[in-house]
C-alpha positions in Angstrom: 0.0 0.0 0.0 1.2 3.4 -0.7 2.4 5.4 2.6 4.7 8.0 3.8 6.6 6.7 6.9 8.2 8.0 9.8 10.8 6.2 11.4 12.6 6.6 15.1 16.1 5.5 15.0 19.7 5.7 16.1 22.0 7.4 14.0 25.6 5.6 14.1 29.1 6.6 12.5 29.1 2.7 11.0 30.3 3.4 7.2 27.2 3.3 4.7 27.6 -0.4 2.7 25.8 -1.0 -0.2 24.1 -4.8 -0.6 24.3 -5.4 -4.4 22.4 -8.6 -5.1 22.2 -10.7 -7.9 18.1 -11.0 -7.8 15.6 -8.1 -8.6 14.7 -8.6 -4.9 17.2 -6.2 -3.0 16.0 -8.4 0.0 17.8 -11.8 -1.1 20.7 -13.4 1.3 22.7 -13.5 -2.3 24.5 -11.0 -2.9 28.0 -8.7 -2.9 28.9 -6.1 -0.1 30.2 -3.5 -1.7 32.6 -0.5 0.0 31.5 2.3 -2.3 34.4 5.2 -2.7 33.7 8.4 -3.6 35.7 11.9 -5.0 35.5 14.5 -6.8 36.0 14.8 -10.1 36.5 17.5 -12.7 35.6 16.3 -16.0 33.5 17.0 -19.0 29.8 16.6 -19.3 29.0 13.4 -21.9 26.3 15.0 -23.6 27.4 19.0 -23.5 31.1 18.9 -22.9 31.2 21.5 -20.9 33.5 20.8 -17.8 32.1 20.5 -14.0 33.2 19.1 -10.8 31.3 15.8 -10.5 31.0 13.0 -7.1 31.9 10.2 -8.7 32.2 6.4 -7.3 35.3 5.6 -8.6 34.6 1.4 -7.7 31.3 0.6 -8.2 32.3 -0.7 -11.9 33.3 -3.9 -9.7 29.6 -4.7 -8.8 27.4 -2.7 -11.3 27.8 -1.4 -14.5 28.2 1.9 -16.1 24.9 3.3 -18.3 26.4 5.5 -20.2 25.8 8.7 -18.5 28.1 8.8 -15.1 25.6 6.9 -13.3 26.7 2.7 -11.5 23.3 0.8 -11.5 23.4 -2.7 -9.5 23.7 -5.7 -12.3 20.9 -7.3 -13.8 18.8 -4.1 -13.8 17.8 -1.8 -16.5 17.0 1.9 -16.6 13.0 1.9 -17.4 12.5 4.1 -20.2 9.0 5.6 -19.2 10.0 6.4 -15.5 8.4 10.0 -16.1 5.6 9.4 -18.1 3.3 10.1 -15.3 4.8 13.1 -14.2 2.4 15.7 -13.8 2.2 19.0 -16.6 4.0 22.1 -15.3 3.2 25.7 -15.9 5.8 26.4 -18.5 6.4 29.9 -16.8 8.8 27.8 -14.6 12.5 27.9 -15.7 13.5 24.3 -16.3 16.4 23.5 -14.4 16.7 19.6 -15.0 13.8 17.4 -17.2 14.1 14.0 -15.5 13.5 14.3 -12.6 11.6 17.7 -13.2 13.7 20.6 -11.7 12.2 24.2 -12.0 12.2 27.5 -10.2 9.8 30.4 -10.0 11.2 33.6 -12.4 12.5 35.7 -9.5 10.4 38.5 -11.4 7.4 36.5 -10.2 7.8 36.4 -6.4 7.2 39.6 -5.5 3.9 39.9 -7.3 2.2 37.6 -4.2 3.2 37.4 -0.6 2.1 33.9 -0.6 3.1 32.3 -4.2 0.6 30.6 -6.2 0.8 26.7 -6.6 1.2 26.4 -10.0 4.5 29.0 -10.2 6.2 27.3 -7.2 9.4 25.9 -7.5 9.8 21.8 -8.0 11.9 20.2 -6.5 12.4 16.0 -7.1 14.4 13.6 -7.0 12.9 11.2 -8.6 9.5 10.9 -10.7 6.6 12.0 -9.4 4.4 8.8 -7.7 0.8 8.2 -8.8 -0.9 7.6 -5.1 -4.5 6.6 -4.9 -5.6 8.3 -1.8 -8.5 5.2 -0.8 -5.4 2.8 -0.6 -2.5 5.8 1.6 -1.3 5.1 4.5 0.9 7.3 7.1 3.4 4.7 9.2 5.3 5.4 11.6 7.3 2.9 13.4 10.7 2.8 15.3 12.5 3.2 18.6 9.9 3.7 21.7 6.7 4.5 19.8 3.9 2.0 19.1 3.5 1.3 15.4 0.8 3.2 13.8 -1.0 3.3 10.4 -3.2 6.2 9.6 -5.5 7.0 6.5 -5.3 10.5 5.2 -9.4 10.3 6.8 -8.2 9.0 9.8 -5.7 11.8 10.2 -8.2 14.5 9.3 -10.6 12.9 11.4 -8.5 12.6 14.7 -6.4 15.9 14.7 -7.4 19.5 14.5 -6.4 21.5 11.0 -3.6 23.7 11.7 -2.4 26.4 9.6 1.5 28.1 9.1 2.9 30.1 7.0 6.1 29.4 5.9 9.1 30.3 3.4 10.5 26.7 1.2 13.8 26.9 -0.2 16.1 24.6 -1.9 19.1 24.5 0.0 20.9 25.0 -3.2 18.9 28.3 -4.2 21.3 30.6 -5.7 24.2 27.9 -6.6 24.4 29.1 -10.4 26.1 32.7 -7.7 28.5 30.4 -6.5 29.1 28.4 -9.3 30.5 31.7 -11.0 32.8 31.9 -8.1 34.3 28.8 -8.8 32.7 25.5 -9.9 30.5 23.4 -7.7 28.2 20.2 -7.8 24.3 20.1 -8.4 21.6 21.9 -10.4 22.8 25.2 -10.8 19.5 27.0 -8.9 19.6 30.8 -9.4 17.5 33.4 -7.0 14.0 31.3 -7.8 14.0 27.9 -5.6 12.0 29.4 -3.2 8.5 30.7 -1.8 6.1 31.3 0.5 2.8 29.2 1.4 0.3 28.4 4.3 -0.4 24.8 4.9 -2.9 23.3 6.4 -2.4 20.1 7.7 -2.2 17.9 11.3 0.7 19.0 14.3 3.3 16.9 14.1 4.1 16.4 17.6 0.6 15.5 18.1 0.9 12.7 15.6 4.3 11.4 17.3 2.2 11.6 20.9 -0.9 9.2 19.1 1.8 6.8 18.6 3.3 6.7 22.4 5.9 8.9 21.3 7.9 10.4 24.4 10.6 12.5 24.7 11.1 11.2 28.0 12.1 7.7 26.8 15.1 9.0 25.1 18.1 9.4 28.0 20.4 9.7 24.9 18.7 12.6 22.9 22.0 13.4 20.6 21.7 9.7 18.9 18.1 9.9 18.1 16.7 11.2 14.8 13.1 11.6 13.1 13.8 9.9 9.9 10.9 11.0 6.9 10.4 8.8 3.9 8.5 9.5 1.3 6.5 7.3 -1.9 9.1 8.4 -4.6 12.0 6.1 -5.2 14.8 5.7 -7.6 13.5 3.4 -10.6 16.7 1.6 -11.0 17.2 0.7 -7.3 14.0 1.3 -5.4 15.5 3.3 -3.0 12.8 6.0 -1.3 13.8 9.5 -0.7 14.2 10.3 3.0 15.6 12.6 5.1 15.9 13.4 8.8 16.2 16.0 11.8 17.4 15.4 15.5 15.0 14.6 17.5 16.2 17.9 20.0 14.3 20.2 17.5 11.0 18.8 18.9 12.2 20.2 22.6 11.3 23.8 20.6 8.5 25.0 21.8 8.0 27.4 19.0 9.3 24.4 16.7 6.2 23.8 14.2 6.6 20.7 12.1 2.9 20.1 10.5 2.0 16.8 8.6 0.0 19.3 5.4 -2.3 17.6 3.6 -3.2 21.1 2.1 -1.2 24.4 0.2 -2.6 27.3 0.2 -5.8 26.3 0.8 -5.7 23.3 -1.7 -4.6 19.8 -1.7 -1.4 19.2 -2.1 -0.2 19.4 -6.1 1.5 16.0 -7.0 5.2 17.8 -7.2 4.6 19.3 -3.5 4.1 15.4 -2.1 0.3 15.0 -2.6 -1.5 13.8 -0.6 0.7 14.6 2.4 4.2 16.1 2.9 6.3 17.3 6.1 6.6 20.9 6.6 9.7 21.6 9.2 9.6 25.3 9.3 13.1 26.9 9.2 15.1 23.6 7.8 16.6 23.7 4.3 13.7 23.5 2.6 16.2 38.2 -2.7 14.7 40.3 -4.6 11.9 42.0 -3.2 11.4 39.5 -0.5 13.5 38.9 2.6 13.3 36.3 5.4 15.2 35.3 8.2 16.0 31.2 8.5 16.1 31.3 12.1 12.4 32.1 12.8 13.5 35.7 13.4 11.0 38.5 12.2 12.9 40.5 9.6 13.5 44.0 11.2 14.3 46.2 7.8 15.8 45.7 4.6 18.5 48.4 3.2 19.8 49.0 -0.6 22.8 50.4 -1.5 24.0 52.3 -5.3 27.2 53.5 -4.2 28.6 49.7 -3.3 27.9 49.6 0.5 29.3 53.2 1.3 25.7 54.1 2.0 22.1 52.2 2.7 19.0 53.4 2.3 15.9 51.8 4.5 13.5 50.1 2.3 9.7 49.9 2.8 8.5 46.4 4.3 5.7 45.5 3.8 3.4 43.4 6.8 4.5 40.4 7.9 1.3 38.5 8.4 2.5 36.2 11.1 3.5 38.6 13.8 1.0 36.8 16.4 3.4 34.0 16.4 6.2 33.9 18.6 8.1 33.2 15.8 7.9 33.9 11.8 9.0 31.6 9.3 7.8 33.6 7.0 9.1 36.3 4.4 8.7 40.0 4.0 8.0 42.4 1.0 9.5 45.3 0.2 10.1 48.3 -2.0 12.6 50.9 -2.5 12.8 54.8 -4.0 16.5 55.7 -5.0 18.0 58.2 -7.0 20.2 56.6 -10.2 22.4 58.9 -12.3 22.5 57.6 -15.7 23.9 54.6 -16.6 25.0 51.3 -15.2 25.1 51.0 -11.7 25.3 47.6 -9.3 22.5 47.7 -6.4 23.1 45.6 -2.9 20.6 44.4 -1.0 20.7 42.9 2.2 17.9 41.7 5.0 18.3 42.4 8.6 16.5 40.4 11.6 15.2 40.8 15.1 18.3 39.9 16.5 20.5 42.0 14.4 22.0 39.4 12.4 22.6 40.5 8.3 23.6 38.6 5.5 26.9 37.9 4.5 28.4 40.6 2.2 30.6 38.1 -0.5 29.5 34.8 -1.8 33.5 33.6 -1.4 32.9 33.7 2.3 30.4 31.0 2.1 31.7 29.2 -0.7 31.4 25.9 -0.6 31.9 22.1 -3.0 27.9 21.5 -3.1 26.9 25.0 -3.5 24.5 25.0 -0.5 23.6 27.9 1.3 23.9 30.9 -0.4 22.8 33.5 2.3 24.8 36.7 0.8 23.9 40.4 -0.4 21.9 40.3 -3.7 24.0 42.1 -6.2 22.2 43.2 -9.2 22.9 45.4 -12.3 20.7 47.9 -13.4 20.6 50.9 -15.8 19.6 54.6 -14.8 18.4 56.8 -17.4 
């Protein structure tokens, strides 16, 4: 049956292995442990030629085979040809960033026009294609260390928890990688300014969900070891393997921490590329122009632009940050700006700054890093004055 599960577990610094087997069945007793060794690689692209620094598994070759386009697949096993043929149609306004899986961002032209940013125009992010779930047959599991194993229908969820709306900024943590790529090269999609927005979801607490299932934070004498581990429908369709991710099981000792199980985006269900029919919102956790936000759950405080390079800022007009009730905003701001240009080009700075006086970086070489993530620095942009 189709389900999203949530899994308790400890988190160990054992080396990852990789059980290769000789059947379709990943499960079988008979197979080859394989030591899998990574580094980086600069090298050019098979299909544009254009060099770029790669990850490479340098020994795989010894248990799998090589497709023809830098990726190792386990033996026996063939690339299916119509992986994507169920992926959903896109609003072609999106900027296509990778085809299979479908990559896109929001023109950064766009996300100013709406403080919350419509469905269709949202960025996509996937790593793999998009699953087609029948909602009669979903479950929600979650299983693991210390909780009592549970199995919920999207009804029974509805059903047993109240609806509970945030508002909250996504972003790809590789938003603005194309910046540091110019730097120097990195690895990964090359995301400019538009793998991000702002929704409200609707959906069940979190932490209510965990405490349904006997969860207890009081069980855990060892908090540091312990992680929430999410895992979602979509899976590689070569070996199976389901997207997941984690978080520390700490975060939930936040009281202002506000994970929500939506079922619903701005006050719709869930599009298919957003993880219909239910996806994990962690507010603050990897996922500017005219918007600014702070990461930390800060409330931005004001946002200043500079024409003469930094030498002097003017204060920009923000507009209302609609979750100032909250303790916290996860949220982002808009704003707008009057400045004076003298004719011709001239480079404009812009930079956010929060509650609690923290500012963005000023250079993206100070956060440079091999995977590009990150990118937190003044926007730098070129414009002409008549």
């Amino acid at each position: 049956m189709p389900y999203l599960k949530i899994v308790l577990l400890f988190i160990s610094l054992a080396r990852l292995r990789y059980c290769f087997s000789q059947q379709i069945n990943s499960t079988s007793q008979n197979c080859t442990v394989v030591e899998p060794v990574y580094q980086w690689v600069w090298r050019p692209d098979r299909i544009t030629g254009s060099y770029r620094w790669e990850i490479v598994c340098v020994n795989c070759t010894t248990s799998g085979q090589d497709d023809g386009t830098n990726n190792f697949h386990p033996p026996n096993r063939t690339i299916p040809i119509n992986s994507y043929i169920s992926d959903p149609v896109r609003d072609s306004r999106l900027i296509v960033r990778s085809s299979k899986p479908f990559n896109g961002e929001t023109p950064v032209e766009l996300l100013s026009k709406s403080y919350y940013t419509p469905n269709e125009i949202f960025y996509v992010r996937n790593n793999h294609p998009v699953p087609v779930v029948d909602v009669e047959d979903y479950h929600l599991c979650i299983t693991g260390i210390g909780v009592t194993p549970t199995n919920l229908t999207l009804s029974q969820l509805k059903a047993s928890f109240a609806r509970k709306t945030i508002t909250s900024v996504l972003q790809c943590a590789g938003s603005r990688r194309a910046e540091m790529d110019d730097l120097r090269p990195v690895a990964g999609t090359k995301w400019g300014g538009g793998a991000v927005g702002n929704a409200f979801w609707t959906g069940a607490d979190f932490k209510s969900v965990l405490a349904y299932a006997s969860f207890d934070l009081r069980n855990y004498p060892n908090l540091a070891n312990i992680h929430v581990q999410f895992e979602g429908l979509d899976h590689d369709p070569v070996t199976l393997k389901r997207y997941g991710a984690s978080i520390p099981v700490k975060y939930l000792l936040d009281g202002n921490f506000e994970p929500l199980l939506a079922y619903e985006m701005n006050g719709s269900p869930l599009p298919r590329d957003h993880g219909f029919p239910l996806r994990i919102i962690l507010p603050g956790i990897v996922g500017v122009r005219s918007y600014a936000y702070s990461g930390g759950g800060r409330f931005i405080q004001r946002v200043e632009v500079s024409t003469d390079r930094g030498d002097t800022w003017i204060e920009a007009e923000i507009g209302p940050d609609l979750t100032k009730k909250w303790l916290k905003s996860w949220t982002w701001v808009l704003w707008h700006a009057t400045m004076a240009f003298v004719p011709g080009w001239q480079e404009v700075w812009v930079k956010a700054v929060d509650d609690g006086n923290n500012q963005q970086p000023q250079e993206i070489k100070s956060v440079w890093n091999f995977e590009g993530y990150l990118t937190n620095t003044y926007h730098k942009i070129v414009l002409y004055g008549n």
